[in-house]
KENU-164264 format. One record per residue (C-alpha): residue in one letter; z, y, x. Coordinates in steps of 0.25 Angstrom, whole numbers, plus 5000, padded with zeros to 4 digits. Layout:
<sites>
A:Z:Y:X
...
</sites>
This chain:
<sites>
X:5406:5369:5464
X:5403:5381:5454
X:5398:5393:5457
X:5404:5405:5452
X:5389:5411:5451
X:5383:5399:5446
X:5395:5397:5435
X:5394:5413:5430
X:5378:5412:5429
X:5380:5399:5419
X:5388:5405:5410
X:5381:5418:5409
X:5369:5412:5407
X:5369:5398:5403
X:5365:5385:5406
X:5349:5388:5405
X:5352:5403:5410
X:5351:5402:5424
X:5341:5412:5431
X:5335:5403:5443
X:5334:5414:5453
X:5343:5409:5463
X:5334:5403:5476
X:5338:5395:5489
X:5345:5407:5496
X:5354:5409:5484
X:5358:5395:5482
X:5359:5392:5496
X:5370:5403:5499
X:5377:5398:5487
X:5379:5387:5493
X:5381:5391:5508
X:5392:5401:5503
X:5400:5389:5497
X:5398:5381:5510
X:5405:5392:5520
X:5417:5395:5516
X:5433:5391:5521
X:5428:5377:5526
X:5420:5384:5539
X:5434:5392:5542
X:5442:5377:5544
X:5430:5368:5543
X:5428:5366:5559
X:5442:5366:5562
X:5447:5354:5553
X:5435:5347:5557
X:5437:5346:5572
X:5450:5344:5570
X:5448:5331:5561
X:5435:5326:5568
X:5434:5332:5583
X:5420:5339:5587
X:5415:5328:5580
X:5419:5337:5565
X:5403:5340:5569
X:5398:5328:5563
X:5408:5327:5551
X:5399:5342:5550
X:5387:5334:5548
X:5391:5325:5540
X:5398:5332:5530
X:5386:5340:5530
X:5377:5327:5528
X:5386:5325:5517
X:5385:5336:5509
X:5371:5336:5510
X:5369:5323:5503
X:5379:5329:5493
X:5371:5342:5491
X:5358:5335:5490
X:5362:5326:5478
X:5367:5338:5471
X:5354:5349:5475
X:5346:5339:5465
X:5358:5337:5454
X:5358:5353:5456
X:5344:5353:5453
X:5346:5344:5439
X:5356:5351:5434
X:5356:5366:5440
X:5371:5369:5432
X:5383:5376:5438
X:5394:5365:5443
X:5385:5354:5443
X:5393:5346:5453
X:5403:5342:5443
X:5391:5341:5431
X:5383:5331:5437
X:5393:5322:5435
X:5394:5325:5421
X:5380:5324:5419
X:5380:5310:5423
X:5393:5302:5419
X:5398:5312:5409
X:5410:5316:5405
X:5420:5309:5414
X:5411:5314:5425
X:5410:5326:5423
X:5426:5330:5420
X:5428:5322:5434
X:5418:5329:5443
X:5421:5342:5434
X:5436:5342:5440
X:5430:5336:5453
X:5422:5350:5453
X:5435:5359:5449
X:5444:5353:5459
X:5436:5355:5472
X:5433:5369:5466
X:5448:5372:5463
X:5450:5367:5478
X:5442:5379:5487
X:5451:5389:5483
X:5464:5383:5489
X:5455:5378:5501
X:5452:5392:5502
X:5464:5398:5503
X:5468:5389:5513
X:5457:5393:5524
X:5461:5408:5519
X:5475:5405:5524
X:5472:5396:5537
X:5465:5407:5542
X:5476:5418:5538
X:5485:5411:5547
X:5480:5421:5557
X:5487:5432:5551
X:5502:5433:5555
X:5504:5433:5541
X:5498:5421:5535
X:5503:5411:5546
X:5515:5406:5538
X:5505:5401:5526
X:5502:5389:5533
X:5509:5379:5539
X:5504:5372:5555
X:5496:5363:5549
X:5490:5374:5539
X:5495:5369:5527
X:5502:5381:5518
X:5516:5386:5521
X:5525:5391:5507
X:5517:5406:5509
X:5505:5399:5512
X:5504:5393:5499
X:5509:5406:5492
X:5497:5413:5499
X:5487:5402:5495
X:5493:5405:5481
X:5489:5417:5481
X:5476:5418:5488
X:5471:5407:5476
X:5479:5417:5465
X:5468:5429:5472
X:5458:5419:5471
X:5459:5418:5455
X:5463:5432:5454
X:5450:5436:5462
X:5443:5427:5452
X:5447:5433:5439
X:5444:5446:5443
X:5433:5445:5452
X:5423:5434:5449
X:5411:5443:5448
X:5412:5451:5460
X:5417:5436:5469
X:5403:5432:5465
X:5394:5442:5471
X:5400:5442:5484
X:5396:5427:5486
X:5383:5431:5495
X:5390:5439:5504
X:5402:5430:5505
X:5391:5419:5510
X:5386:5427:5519
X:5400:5430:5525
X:5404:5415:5524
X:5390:5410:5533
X:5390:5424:5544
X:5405:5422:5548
X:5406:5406:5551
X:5390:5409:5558
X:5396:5420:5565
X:5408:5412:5569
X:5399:5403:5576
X:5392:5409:5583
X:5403:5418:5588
X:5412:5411:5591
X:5401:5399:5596
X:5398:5411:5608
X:5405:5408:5621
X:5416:5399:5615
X:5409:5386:5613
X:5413:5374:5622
X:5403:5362:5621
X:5416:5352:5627
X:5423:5355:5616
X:5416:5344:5608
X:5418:5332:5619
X:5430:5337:5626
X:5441:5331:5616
X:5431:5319:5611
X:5419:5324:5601
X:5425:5314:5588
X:5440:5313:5591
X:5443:5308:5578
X:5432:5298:5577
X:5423:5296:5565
X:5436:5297:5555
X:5437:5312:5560
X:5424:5314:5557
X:5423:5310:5544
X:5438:5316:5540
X:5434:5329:5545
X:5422:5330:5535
X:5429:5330:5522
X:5444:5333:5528
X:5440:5344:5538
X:5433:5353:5528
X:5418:5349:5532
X:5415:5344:5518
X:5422:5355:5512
X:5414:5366:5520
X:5401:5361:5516
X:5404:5361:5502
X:5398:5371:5495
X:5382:5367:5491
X:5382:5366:5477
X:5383:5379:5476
X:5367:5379:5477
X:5368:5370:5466
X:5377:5375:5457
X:5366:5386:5457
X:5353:5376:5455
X:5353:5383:5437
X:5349:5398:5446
X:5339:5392:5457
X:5324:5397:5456
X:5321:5384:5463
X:5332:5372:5462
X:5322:5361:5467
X:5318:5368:5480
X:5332:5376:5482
X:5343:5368:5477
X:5343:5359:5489
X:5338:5369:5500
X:5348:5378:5495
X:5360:5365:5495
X:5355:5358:5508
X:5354:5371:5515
X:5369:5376:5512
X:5374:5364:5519
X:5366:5366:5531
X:5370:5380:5531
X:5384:5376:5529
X:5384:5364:5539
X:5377:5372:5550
X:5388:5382:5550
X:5399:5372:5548
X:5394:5362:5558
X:5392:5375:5570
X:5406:5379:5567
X:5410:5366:5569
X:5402:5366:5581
X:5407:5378:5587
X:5422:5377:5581
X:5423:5365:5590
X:5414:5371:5603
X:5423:5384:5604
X:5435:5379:5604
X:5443:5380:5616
X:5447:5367:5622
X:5462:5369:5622
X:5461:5369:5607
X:5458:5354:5606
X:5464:5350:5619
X:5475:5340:5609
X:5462:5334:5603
X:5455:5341:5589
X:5466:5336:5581
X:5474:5346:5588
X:5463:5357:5588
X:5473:5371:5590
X:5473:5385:5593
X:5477:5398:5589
X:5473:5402:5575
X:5467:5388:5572
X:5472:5391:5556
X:5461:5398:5556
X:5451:5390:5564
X:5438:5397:5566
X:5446:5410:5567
X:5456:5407:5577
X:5444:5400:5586
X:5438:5412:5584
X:5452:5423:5592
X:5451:5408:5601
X:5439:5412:5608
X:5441:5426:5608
X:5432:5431:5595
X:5445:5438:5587
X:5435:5445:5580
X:5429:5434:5572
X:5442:5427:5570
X:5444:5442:5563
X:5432:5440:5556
X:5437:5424:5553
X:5448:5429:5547
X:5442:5437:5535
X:5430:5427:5534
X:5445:5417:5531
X:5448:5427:5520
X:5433:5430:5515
X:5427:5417:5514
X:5437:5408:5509
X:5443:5418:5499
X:5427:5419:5493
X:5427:5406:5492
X:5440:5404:5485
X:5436:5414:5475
X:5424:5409:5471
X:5429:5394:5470
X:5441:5398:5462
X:5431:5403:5452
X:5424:5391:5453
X:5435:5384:5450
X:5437:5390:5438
X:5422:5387:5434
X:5424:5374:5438
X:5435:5371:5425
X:5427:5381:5415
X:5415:5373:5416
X:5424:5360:5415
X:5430:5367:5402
X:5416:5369:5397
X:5411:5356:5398
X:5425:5350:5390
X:5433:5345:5405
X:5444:5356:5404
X:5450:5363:5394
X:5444:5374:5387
X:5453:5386:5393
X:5446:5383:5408
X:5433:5389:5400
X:5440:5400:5395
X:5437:5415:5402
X:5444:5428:5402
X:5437:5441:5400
X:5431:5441:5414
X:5426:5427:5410
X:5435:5420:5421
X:5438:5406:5417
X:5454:5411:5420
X:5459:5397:5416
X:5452:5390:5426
X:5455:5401:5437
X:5471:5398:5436
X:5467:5385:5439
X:5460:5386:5449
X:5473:5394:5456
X:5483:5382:5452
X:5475:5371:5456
X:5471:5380:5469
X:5488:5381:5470
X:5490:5365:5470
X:5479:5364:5480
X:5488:5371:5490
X:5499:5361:5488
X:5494:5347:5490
X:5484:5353:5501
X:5490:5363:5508
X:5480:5366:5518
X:5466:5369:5520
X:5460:5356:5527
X:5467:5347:5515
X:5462:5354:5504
X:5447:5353:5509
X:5450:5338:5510
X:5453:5339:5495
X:5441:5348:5492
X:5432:5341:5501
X:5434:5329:5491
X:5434:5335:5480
X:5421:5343:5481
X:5414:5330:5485
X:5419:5322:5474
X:5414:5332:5465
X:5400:5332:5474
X:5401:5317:5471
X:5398:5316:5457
X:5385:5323:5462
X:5377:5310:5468
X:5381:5302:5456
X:5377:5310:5446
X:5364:5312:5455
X:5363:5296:5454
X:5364:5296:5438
X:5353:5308:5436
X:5344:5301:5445
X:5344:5288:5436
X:5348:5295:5423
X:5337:5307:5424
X:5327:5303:5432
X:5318:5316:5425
X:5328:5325:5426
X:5322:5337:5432
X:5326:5339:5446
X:5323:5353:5453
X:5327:5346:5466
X:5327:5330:5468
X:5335:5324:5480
X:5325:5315:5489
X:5332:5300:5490
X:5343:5305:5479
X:5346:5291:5476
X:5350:5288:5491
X:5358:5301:5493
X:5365:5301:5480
X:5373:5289:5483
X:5374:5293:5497
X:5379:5307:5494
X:5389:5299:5484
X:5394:5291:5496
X:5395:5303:5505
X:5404:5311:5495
X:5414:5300:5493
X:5415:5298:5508
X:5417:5313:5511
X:5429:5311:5500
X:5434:5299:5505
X:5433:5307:5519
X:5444:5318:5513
X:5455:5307:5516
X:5465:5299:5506
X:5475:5311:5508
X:5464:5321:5500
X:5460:5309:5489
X:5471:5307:5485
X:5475:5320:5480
X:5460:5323:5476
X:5463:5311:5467
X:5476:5316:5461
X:5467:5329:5458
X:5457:5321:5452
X:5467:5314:5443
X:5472:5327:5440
X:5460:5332:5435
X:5457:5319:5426
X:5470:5321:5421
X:5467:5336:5416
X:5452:5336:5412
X:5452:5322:5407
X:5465:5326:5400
X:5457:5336:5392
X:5444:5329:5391
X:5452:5317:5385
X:5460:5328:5375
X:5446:5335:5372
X:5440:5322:5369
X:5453:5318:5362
X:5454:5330:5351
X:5438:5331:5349
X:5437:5343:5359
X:5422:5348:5357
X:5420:5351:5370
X:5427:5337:5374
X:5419:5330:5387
X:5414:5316:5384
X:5420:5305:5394
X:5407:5294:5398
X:5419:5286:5404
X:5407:5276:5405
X:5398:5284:5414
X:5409:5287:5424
X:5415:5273:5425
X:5414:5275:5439
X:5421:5289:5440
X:5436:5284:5439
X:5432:5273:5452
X:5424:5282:5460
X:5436:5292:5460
X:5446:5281:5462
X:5439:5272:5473
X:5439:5285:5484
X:5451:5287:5481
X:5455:5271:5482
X:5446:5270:5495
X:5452:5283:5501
X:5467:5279:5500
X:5462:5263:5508
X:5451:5272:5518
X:5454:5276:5531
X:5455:5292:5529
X:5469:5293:5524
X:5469:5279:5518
X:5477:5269:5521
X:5466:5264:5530
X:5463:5251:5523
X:5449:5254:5524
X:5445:5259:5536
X:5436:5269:5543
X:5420:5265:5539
X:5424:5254:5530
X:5430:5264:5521
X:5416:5272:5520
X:5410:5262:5518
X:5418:5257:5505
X:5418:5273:5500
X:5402:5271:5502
X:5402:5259:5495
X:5411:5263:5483
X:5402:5277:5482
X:5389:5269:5480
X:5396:5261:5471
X:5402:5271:5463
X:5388:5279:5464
X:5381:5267:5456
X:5391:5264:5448
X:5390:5279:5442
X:5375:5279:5440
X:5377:5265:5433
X:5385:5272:5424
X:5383:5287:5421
X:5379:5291:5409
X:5365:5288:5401
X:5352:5299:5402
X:5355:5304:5389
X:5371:5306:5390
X:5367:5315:5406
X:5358:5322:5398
X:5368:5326:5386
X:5378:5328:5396
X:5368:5339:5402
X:5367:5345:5390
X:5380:5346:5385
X:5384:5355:5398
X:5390:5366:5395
X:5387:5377:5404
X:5399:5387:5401
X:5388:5396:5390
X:5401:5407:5386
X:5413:5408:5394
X:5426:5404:5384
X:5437:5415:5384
</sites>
């Protein structure tokens, strides 16, 4: 996802402007600040509930997947050090197709934070007598509740047309506040309330190995650990890529899946046993729209749940901000390179893509309708920021036969193995999310081809001169790849029909994924066509107004 950091030095300085003065500290806290935000507040909650004490190991193995993700992109990073690289890899290697899919790939997961963070803000508001009509008992939003989410995303844009600048340089504290108040809720809470029986008492994997796997990209664990590209998106400003890059990207996971995994830990250990009695699926107690917080007055610590409160308010709210102005950089870079029409690039005084803002508010709108609660839209974010990752391990597959010379700051050990294997792994976390998500990310997806491939055909119709070129050749396997998940997904056995079931069905989304993978570096573009399309980047030189 882009940085708003990232974006603003680019266009202020140009593509061969970057000052590398940026070391591991700095990339890594990038990073770390993207991975703790509104996911720790309902992560271990959702996760329990879906997979039993066993949500431990879906912990680790979503961690063991984005690690193999992170790594794949730490040497692409490294290649081609540019802001919003995940959806330009892509482009790099099948051109033009490519790049417009995983373009809108990138601006739909990034349109999709915001409305995920005005969720948690109201989740945890339901404390206050007078927020608990916005949602309903099953915490999707009431008729006010919508009306409040409204608002709090109209906020979000305000906030951005007037305050940018100022958002920016509050980042470093906001991380530091976003890793001392989960830590702090460990070990507090951890503290005389922590009940080893808890994780044997009611059967340690309730839900067998279907729960496990469903609490990983349903329950908000992949969506929690999001967040490491951030290192990357900052590779142009690192003084040393090759050394940095992947300390700085592997070592924000580990943060992040340390933290998560011990709240985890502890969310399950100090629960009282009366809580669960009925079997995790019925996890209950007072305050549980708010989970940590109301665990938190539970055991007697009203205090933190005080300090929960506000960090429900703090943290999410940051994060909104900031990725309500990504959004908008999202669409301004896709106007740039000929995707979108030419008004997404256009800035007002304060050089704020204003267009792209207002868009960013309606589509965060309809997210509230067909999703109306927290837990589903990180179903649909979850899927949607790892179908933009995915384009990552094929392009990877394409540069590594395409431009063997290519200068590499950092090089992936056995990076023919994992790319494949990273490519398998990103398809399964998707086909994880369940049929009932899919299908509405691919009516998203239809959407988007309807809207930019409306325009890139009208560009390319009427001789537009910054019209994108379609290699409809070099992403022959693009249309397949997109409609076989979906295919498998509705015939699998996570919210499928069940035709295929449990294990086979991995099995035929990791044979379809290496099929596709190959297919794709069969077919991507020649040396000379990536190397054009390199240079032909346009890297936002003057802000349009």
């Amino acid at each position: 996802m882009v940085s708003v950091e990232q974006t603003s030095l680019e266009e202020t300085r140009g593509p061969t402007g970057l000052r590398r003065d940026v070391g591991l500290i700095g990339l890594m806290w990038a990073s770390v600040g993207s991975i703790i935000g509104s996911g720790w507040l309902y992560g271990a909650e959702k996760a329990v509930t879906a997979a039993g004490p066993a949500a431990i190991i879906s912990w680790v193995i979503g961690t063991v997947a984005i690690v193999l993700l992170a790594l794949v992109h730490a040497e692409l990073g490294g290649m081609f050090p540019v802001a919003g690289g995940t959806a330009r890899y892509p482009h790099y290697a099948f051109g033009g197709l490519a790049g417009l899919s995983f373009g809108w790939f990138s601006w739909l997961q990034a349109a999709t934070v915001a409305p995920i963070e005005v969720e948690a803000m109201i989740g945890y508001a339901g404390h206050w007598k007078w927020a608990q009509g916005l949602q309903h008992p099953d915490q999707t939003l009431t008729g006010p509740g919508i009306v409040t989410a409204v608002l709090l995303m109209a906020v979000f844009v305000a906030v951005n047309f007037f305050g940018v600048r100022a958002l920016a340089h509050t980042n470093s504290a906001a991380t530091w506040w976003k890793i001392a108040v989960p830590l702090g809720a460990i070990f507090v809470i951890a503290i005389g309330n922590f009940h080893p029986a808890n994780f044997t008492s009611e059967g340690f994997a309730p839900f067998g190995a279907k729960g496990v796997l469903t609490a990983i990209s349903g329950s908000g664990i992949i969506f929690a650990l999001l967040g490491f590209e951030q290192a990357i998106q900052l590779a142009g400003e690192s003084r040393n890529p090759k050394r940095d890059l992947p300390r700085a990207t592997l070592g924000s996971v580990a943060i992040g899946a340390v933290i998560y995994i011990l709240l985890q830990v502890v969310f399950i250990g100090a629960l009282p046993h009366s809580t669960f009695a009925k079997g995790w699926a019925h996890l209950d107690f007072p305050g549980i729209s708010g989970p940590w917080a109301g665990l938190a007055t539970l055991v007697g610590l009203g205090w933190l749940a005080v300090v929960l409160y506000a960090d429900a308010i703090v943290s999410p709210g940051g994060t909104g901000l900031i990725y309500t102005t990504a959004t908008s950089r999202v669409s301004y870079g896709l106007a740039k390179n000929g995707y979108a029409p030419k008004i997404f690039a256009r800035t007002d005084s304060r050089g704020v893509p204003w267009f792209g803002l207002i868009i960013s508010f309606v589509t965060g709108v309809v997210c509230f309708l067909p999703f109306p609660s927290w837990q589903e839209l990180v179903g649909f974010i979850t899927s949607a920021s790892v179908l933009m990752y995915a384009g990552a391990p094929l392009a990877y597959g394409v540069f590594a036969d395409k431009l063997p010379n290519h200068e590499r700051p950092y090089r992936l050990p056995a990076g023919k193995a994992i790319a494949p294997l990273s490519f398998v792994v990103a398809n399964l976390i998707i086909y994880w999310s369940g049929w009932d998500i899919l299908w509405r990310l691919g009516v998203a997806v239809v959407l988007g081809y309807l809207l930019l491939g409306g325009y890139a055909w009208w560009a390319n119709a009427t001789n537009q001169p910054d019209a994108p070129r379609m290699d409809f050749k070099a992403a022959q396997w693009l249309p397949v790849y997109l409609l076989g998940i979906g295919l498998i997904s509705a015939q699998g056995s996570f919210g499928g029909t069940g035709n295929i079931g449990l294990w086979w069905d991995m099995l035929v989304i990791a044979g379809f994924s290496l099929v596709i993978y190959y297919w794709a570096r069969a077919t991507a573009s020649q040396p000379e066509a990536i190397e054009r399309s390199i240079e032909e980047v346009v890297v936002t030189d003057a802000p349009a107004h």
